[in-house]
N, C-alpha and C positions, 0 to 999 in steps of 0.2 A: 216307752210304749208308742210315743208318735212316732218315731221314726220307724220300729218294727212294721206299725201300722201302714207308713208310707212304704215300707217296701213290698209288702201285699199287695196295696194297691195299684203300683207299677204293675205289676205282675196280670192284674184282675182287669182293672178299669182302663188300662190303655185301650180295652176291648170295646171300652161304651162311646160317649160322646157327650158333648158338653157345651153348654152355652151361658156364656157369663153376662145373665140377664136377667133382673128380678121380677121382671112386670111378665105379670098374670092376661093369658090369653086363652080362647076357648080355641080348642083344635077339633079336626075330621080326623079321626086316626082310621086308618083304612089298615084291616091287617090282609096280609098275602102268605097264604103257602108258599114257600120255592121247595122245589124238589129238583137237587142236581146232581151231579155226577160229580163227587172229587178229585178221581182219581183218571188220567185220559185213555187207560188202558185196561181199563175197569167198566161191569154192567154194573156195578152197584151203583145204589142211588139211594142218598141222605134227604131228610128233610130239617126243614126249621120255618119259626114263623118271623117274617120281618114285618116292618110297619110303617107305612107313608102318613105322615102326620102334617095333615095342612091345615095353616093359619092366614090370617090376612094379606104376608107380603111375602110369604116362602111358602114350601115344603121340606120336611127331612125324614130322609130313609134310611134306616138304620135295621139291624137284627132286633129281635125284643124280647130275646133271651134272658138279658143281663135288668132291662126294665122292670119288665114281668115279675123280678125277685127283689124288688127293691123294698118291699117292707120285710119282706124278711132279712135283706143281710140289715138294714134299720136294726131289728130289733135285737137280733146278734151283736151287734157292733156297741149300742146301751149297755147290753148286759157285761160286755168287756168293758165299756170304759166306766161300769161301775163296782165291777172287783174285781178290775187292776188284773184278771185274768183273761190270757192271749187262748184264741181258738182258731185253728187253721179251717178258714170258710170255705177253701177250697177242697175241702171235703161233702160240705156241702150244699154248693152253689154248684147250679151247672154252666159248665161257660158255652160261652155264643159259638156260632161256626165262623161267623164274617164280623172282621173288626171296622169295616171302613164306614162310616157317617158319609151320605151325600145330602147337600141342602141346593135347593134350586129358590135362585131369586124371581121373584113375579116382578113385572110380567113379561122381563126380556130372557125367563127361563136360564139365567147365570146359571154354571154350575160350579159350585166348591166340594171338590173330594178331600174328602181328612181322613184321618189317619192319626195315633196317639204314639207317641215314643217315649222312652225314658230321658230325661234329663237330672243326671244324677237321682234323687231321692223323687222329684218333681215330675210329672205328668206334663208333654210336651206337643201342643198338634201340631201337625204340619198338612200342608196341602196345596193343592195348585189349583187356577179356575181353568174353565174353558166354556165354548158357548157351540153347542150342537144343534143345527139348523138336520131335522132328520125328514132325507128323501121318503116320505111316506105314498103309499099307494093304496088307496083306498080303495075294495072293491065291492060289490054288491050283495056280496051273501051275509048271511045273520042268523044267529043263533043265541038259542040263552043261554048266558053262563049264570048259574046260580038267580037271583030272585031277577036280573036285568036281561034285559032284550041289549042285545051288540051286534055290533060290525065287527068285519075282518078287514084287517090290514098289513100289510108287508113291510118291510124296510130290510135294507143291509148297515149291519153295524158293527165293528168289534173283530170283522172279516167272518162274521157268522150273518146267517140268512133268518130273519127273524118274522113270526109272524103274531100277529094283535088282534084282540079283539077289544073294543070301546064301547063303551054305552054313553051317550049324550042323557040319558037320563041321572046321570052325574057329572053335574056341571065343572068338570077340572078338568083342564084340558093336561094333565097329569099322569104318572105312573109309578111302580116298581123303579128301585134304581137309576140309572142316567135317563130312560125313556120318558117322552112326554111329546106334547106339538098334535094330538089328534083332539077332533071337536067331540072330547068326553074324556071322560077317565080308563084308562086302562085297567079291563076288568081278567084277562089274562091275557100273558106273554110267553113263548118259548122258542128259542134257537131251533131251526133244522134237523139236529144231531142230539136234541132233548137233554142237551149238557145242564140247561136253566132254564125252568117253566115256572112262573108266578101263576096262582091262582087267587082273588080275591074271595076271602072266606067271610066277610063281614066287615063294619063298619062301627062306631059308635060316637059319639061326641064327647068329649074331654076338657070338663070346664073349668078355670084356674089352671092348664095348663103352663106347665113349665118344661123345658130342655136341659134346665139343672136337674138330675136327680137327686134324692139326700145320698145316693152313693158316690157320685163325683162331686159334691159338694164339699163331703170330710175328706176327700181325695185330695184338695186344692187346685180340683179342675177348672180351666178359663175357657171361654171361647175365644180369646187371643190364637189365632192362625199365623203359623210362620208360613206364609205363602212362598212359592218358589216355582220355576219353570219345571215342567211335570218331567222332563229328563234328571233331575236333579232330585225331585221326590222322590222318586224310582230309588234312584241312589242311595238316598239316605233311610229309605224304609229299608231297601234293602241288607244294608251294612247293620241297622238297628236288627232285625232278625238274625241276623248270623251270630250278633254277640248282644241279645238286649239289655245286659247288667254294664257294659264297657262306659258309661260314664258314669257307674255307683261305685262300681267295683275299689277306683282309686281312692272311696271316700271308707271304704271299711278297712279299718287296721284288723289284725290278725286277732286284738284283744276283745273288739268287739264282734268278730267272725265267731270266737270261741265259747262266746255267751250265751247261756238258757234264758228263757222266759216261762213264768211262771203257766203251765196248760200246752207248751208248746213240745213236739217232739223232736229230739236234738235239738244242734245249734244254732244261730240264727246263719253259718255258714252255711249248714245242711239245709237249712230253708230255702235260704238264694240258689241251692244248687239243685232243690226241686221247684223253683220254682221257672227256675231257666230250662229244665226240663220241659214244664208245661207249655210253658213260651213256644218252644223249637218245636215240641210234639203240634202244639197250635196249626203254626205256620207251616209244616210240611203235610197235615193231610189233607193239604188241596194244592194238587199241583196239574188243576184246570180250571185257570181264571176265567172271567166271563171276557176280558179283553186279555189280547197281546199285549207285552211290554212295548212304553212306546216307538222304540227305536223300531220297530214290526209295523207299525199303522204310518199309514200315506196320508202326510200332513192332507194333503187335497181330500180326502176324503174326510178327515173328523171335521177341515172346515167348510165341507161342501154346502151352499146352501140351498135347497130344496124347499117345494111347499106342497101340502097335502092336496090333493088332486078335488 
C-alpha cells in the first residue's frame, strides 16, 4: 500500500512544494488571480488562484490549488490507510495548472525556482538561484486596484513588456512570481500581450504557518534542493517531462505491474500508465511560458542591475 501510495504521489505532489521545516511561523498570504493564455496561438484564457505567502525572512509563490485541498485529500488518505482500501484521488482532486514553487530570500531578494521530479518511488526538487536587480520605471499615475490606492510601473522582463501597479500601503516591497524591488507590494501585474495578468483578490494572515503540507508530508517531501546551473535544470526538467516514470519504471517487475489493489481499477500497470498520461497531458497544455528557455535570454539582461527611479 506505501508504495502504491508513493507512486500517486509522484504523479500528484511533484505539483506542490515542500519545505522540510517544523517550526511554526505566522504568514501574509496574499492570494492573486492570474489569468493567462496557454496556448500562443490561442485567444483563450484560463485562470487559477496562486499565493504569495510572506514570512519573516522569505516569500513563496506557488499555485494554491493543490493547498486549498489539503484537508480533504487528509481525510481521504485516513480513510485508506484505515481499510487498507486504495481510492484513485485523482478522480477527485483537481490538479494545479503551474507546478513550479519560487521562494525569494529577504532582504537581498534571492531567488530559488523548484520544480519536483521523480526519483524512482521518491519525490525529488531541483532548482537553480539567481538574483534580479529589475529596471523599474516608476511613473505618476494611480489608480485603485481593489480596496488600495497604487502606482503604475513598467519594467522589461522575460523579453515581455510588463506593467505594475504597487501600493506602499502594503509594506512588501514584493510580488506574484519572480517580481519584486518596488516601494510596496505588487497589487497587479500583466505583460503587453495579456499572456499573464495577476490580480491581488485579498489577503489574510496564517498563523502556525507551515510550507510542509500534511500532503507532502506522507509524500516524503524535503526541502533539500538539488541546486544546479539553470541550463542544466532546463535539461533535467525537461527529460523528466518526456518520460516522468524513467527512473520507477526499472524498479517495477512485470509481477508487481500485473497486480490489483483492493478499490483500485485495473493494474497497478494501468495506473502508471494513466498516470503518465496525466503527467504529459499536464505539461503540454501550456506551451506559453511566462519566460523563454534560457539559452533565449541575454545573460546581460537577467543580470542587469537597475534601480527604481
Amino acid at each position: 500500500m506505501k508504495k502504491l501510495f508513493s507512486i500517486f504521489f509522484i504523479a500528484l505532489f511533484a505539483f506542490a512544494s515542500a519545505q522540510d521545516n517544523d517550526s511554526k511561523e505566522t504568514a501574509n498570504r496574499f492570494f492573486y488571480e492570474l489569468t493567462f493564455k496557454p496556448k500562443k496561438d490561442s485567444a483563450k484564457l484560463e485562470k487559477v488562484m496562486s499565493v504569495l505567502d510572506i514570512v519573516k525572512d522569505r516569500s513563496v509563490y506557488r499555485d494554491y490549488t493543490v493547498i486549498a485541498q489539503d484537508s480533504i485529500i487528509k481525510i481521504q488518505i485516513e480513510m485508506m490507510q484505515k481499510s487498507g482500501v486504495f481510492k484513485d484521488l485523482s478522480k477527485s482532486i483537481r490538479m494545479p495548472k503551474f507546478s513550479e514553487k519560487i521562494v525569494k530570500t529577504y532582504p537581498d531578494m534571492k531567488i530559488q525556482y523548484i520544480e519536483r521530479i521523480a526519483s524512482g518511488f521518491s519525490p525529488l526538487g531541483i532548482g537553480y538561484n539567481e538574483t534580479i536587480k529589475f529596471d523599474w520605471k516608476i511613473l505618476n499615475e494611480k489608480e485603485k486596484v481593489g480596496a488600495y490606492n497604487a502606482q503604475k510601473a513598467t519594467v522589461e522582463f522575460g523579453g515581455k513588456k510588463w506593467t505594475a501597479w504597487f501600493s506602499s500601503e502594503l509594506p512588501f516591497q514584493d510580488g506574484p512570481y519572480k517580481f519584486s524591488g518596488l516601494p510596496g507590494l505588487i497589487v497587479k501585474i500583466e505583460d503587453e500581450g495579456k499572456n499573464y495578468s495577476w490580480v491581488l483578490q485579498g489577503n489574510k494572515k496564517i498563523p502556525n504557518w507551515e510550507e510542509l503540507s500534511y500532503s507532502e508530508k506522507i509524500s516524503n517531501m524535503s526541502l533539500k534542493v538539488t541546486e544546479m546551473p539553470r541550463e542544466k535544470f532546463e535539461k533535467t526538467f525537461n527529460d523528466f517531462k518526456k518520460d516522468p516514470f524513467a527512473t520507477a519504471r526499472p524498479m517495477m517487475t512485470q509481477e508487481i505491474m500485473s497486480k490489483t489493489i483492493p478499490g483500485m481499477d485495473g493494474t497497478i500497470g494501468d495506473m502508471m500508465k494513466k498516470q503518465e498520461k496525466m503527467y504529459k497531458d499536464f505539461f503540454n497544455a501550456n506551451d506559453n511560458p511566462i519566460e523563454p528557455p534560457y539559452e533565449k535570454l541575454k545573460v546581460g539582461k537577467v543580470e542587469k542591475v537597475g534601480k527604481a527611479d
